[in-house]
C-alpha positions in Angstrom: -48.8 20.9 14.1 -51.1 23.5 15.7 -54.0 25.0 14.1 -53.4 28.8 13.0 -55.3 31.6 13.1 -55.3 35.4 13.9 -55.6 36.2 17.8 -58.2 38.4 19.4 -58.5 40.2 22.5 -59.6 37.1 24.1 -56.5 35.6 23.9 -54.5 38.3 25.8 -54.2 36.0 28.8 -53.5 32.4 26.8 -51.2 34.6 25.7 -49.3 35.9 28.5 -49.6 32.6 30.3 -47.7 31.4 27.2 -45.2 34.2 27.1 -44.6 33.4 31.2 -43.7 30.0 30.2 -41.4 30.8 27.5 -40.0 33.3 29.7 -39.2 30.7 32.4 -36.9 29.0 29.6 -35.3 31.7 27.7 -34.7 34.5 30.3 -36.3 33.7 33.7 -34.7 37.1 35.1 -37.4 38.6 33.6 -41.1 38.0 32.3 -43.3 39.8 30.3 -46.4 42.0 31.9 -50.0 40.8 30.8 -50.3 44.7 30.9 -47.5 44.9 28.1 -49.8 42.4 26.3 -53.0 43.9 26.2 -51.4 47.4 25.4 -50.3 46.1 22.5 -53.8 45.2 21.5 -54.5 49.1 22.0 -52.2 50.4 20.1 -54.1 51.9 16.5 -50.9 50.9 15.0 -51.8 47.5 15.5 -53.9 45.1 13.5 -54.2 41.7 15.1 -56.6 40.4 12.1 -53.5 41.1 10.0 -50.4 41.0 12.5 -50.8 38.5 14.9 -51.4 34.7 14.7 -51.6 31.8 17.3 -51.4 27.9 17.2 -53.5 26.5 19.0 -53.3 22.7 20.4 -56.2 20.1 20.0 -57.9 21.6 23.1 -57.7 25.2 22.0 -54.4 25.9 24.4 -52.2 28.5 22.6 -49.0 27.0 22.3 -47.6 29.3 19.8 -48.0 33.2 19.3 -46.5 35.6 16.8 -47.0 39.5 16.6 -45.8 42.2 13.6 -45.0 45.2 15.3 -45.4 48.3 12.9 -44.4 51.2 15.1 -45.7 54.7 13.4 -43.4 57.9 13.3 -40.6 56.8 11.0 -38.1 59.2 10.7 -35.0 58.0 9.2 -36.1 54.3 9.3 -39.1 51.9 8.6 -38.9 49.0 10.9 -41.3 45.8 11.4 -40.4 44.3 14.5 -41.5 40.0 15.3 -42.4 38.8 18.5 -43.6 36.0 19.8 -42.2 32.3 20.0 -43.7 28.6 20.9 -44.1 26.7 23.4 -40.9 25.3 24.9 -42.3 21.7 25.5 -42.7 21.7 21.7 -39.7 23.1 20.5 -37.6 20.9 17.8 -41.3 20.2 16.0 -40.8 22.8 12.8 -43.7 25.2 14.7 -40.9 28.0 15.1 -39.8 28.0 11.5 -43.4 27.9 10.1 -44.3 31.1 12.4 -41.3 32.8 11.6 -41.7 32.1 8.3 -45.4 33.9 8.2 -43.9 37.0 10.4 -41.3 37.8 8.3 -44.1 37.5 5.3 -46.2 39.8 6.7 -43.4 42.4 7.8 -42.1 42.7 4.3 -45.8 43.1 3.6 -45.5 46.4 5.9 -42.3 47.3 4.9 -43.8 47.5 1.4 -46.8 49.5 2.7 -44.6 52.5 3.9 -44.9 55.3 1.4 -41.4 57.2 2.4 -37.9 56.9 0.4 -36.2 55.2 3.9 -34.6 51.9 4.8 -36.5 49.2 5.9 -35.2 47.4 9.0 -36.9 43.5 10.1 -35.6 44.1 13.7 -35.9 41.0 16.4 -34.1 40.1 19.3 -32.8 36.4 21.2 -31.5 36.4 24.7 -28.1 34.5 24.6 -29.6 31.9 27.1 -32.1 30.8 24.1 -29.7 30.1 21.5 -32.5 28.2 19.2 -34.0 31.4 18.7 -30.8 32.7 17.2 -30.3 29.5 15.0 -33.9 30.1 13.7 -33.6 33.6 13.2 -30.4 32.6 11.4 -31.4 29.8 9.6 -34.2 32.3 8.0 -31.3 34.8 6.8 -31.1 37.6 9.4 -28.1 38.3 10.1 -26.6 39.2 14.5 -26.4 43.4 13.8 -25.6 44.3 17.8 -25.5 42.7 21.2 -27.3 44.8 24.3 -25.5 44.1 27.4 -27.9 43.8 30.7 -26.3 45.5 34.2 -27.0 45.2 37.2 -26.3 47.3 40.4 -25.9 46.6 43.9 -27.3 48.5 46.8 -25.7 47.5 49.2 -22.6 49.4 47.8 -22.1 53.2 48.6 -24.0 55.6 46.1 -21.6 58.5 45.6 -23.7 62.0 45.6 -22.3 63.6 42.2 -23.7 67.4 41.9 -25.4 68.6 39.3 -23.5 70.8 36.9 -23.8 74.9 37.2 -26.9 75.5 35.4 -28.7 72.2 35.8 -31.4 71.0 38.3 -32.6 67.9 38.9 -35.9 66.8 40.0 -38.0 63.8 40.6 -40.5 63.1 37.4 -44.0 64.6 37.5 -46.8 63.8 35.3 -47.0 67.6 34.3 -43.4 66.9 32.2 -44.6 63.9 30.3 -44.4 65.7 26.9 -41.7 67.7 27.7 -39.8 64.9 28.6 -41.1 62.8 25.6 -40.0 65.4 23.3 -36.6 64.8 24.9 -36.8 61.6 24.7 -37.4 61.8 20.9 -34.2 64.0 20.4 -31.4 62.0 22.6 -32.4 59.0 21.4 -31.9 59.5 17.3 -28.3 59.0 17.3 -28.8 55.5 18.9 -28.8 52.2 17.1 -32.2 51.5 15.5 -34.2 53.4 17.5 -37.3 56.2 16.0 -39.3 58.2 17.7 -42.4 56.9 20.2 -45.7 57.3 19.3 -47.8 59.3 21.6 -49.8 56.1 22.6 -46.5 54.3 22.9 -45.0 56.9 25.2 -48.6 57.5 27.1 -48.6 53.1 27.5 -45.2 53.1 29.6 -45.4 56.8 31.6 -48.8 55.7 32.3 -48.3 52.3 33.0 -49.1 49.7 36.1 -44.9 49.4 36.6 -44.0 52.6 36.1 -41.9 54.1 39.0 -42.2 58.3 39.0 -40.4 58.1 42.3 -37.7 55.8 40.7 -37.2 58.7 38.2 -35.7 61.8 37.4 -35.3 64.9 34.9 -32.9 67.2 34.7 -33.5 70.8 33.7 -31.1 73.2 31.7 -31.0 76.8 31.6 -29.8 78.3 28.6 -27.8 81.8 27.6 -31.5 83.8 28.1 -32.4 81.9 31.1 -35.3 79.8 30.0 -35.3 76.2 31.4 -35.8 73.4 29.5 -35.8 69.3 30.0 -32.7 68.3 28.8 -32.1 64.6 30.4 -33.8 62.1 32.1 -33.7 58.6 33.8 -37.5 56.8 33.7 -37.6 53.6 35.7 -40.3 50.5 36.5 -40.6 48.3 38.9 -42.4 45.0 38.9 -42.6 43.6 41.7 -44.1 40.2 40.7 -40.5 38.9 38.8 -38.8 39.7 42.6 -39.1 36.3 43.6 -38.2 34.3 40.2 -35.4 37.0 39.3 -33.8 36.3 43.3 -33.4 40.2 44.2 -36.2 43.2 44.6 -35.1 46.3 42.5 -36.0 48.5 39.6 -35.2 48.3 35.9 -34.1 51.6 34.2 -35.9 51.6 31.1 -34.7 54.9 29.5 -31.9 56.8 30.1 -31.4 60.4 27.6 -29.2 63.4 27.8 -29.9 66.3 24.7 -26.4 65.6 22.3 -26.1 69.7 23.3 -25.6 68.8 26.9 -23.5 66.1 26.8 -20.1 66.4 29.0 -21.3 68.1 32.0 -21.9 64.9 34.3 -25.7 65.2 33.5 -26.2 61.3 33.5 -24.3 60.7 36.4 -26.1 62.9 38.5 -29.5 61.5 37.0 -28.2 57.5 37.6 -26.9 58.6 41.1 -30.6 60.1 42.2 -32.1 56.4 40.7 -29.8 54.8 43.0 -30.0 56.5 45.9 -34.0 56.4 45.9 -33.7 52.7 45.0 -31.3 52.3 47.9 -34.0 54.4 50.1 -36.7 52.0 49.4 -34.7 49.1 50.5 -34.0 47.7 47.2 -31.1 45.3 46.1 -30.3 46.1 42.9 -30.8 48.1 39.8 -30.8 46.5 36.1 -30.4 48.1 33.2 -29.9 47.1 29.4 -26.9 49.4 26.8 -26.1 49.1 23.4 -22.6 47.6 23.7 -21.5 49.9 21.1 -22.9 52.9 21.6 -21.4 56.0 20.6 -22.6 58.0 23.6 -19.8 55.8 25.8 -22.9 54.8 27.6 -21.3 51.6 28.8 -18.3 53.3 30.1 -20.7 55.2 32.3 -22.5 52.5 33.8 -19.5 50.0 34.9 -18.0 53.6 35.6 -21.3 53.8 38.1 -20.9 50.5 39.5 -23.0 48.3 37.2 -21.5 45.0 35.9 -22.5 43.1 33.1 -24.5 39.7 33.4 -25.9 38.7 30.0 -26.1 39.6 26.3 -29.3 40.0 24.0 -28.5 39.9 20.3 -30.6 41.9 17.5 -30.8 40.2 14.4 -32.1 41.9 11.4 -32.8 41.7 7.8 -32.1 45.1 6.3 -33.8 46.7 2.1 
């Protein structure tokens, strides 16, 4: 068994280097950024003396890391959030279970520490191409509360122009929107499935981030009855270009996708998804990915395969719920 203890900002890179490997294993479309890492290390929200612990091997290797995420801003939920896994080469040991074990300790831990009269969500996610990490998260008593469906989008298909709506401009994303559009971001996204409003260092992290993709996104504008303009959708896409090679195309991933619940109906996604593409196709990309609730109530998947995007794989949420 490894030796435990709580990691530092030191380990950021054993980290990611550990992360890359289990990526390779469980979802080698994608890897995470050692940039994703290290912001989690800035967040204030989190406390890696308290939150975080990795095994280390006999010569000081990490070969197992687990993180508590405690996002801030809790509006109609509490949630803890795990992360983190182990080594695949010692998989089948018990070192899983034992890690999981001390996560779901310390997220009850700051579950407990939340003052507000909410639910309290433990919220963690397996890619359907690991299916030991939904056996251990199953053997610990969460239970499978929604499966995400991952798109993709080929470019070399025809892109149809679809018009914005009277009333509605689009326009490429500028840093001078960033809290307009977060504010938005805030509001379209409460009526989805477990999801609270971002942080400011949360939101600041990804607009302001080494993948982000202002050309690869877009905001759309609404005037109202006394003519003021306001933001009132918006498509935010990354980029990173060093998964190209071990994902087999070059493309973009849409990260966030929003239209006010006011302004629904009047084709404002469309037009939104259809700028993404057409830029993407501009560039000389091959595809475009892009991950939906399979049950959302916004009919979000309907839009997408309605937009040319076809499923390829499932993530499942498990969750234990108070």
């Amino acid at each position: 068994m490894p030796t435990w203890r709580p990691a530092t900002t030191g380990d950021i890179d054993g980290i990611w280097k550990l992360r890359s490997a289990m990526g390779a294993v469980d979802h080698p479309n994608y890897v995470t950024a050692r940039g994703a890492i290290a912001a989690d290390f800035g967040y204030s929200h989190f406390h890696p003396e308290l939150d975080s612990l990795v095994g280390l091997d006999a010569t000081g290797r990490i070969v197992a890391v687990g993180m508590v995420m405690f996002p801030p801003r809790q509006v109609s939920l509490v949630r803890s959030m795990p992360i983190g896994g182990v080594d695949p080469a010692l998989r089948g040991r018990g070192i899983g279970r034992q890690l999981l074990g001390w996560q779901l300790a310390r997220a009850k831990q700051q579950l407990a520490s939340s003052s507000k009269t909410l639910p309290g969500w433990i919220l963690s996610y397996a890619d359907e191409r690991s299916p030991q990490n939904a056996a251990l998260f199953e053997h610990a008593g969460l239970r499978l509360a929604r499966y995400f469906l991952t798109l993709e989008r080929p470019l070399d298909a025809p892109v149809r122009a679809i018009d914005a709506a009277d009333g509605i401009r689009i326009a490429e994303y500028t840093p001078a929107v960033s809290a307009a559009v977060h504010r938005t971001r805030d509001d379209a996204f409460m009526d989805h499935w477990g999801s609270q409003p971002m942080s400011d260092e949360n939101w600041n992290a990804f607009v302001s981030g080494q993948w982000f993709r202002p050309d690869l996104s877009f905001v759309a504008f609404g005037t109202d009855d006394a003519g003021k303009e306001e933001v009132v959708g918006f498509v935010l896409s990354t980029a990173n270009e060093n998964v190209w090679a071990t994902q087999g195309f070059t493309g973009s991933y849409i990260d966030l996708v929003g239209v006010l619940s006011g302004w629904r109906g009047r084709h404002i996604a469309q037009s939104l998804l259809a700028a993404q593409l057409a830029a993407g196709q501009a560039l000389g990309h091959e595809k475009v990915v892009l991950a939906v609730d399979s049950d959302s109530p916004t009919g979000a998947l309907g839009l997408y395969t309605g937009m040319g995007f076809v499923p390829t794989h499932r993530k499942m949420a498990y969750s234990l719920t108070f």
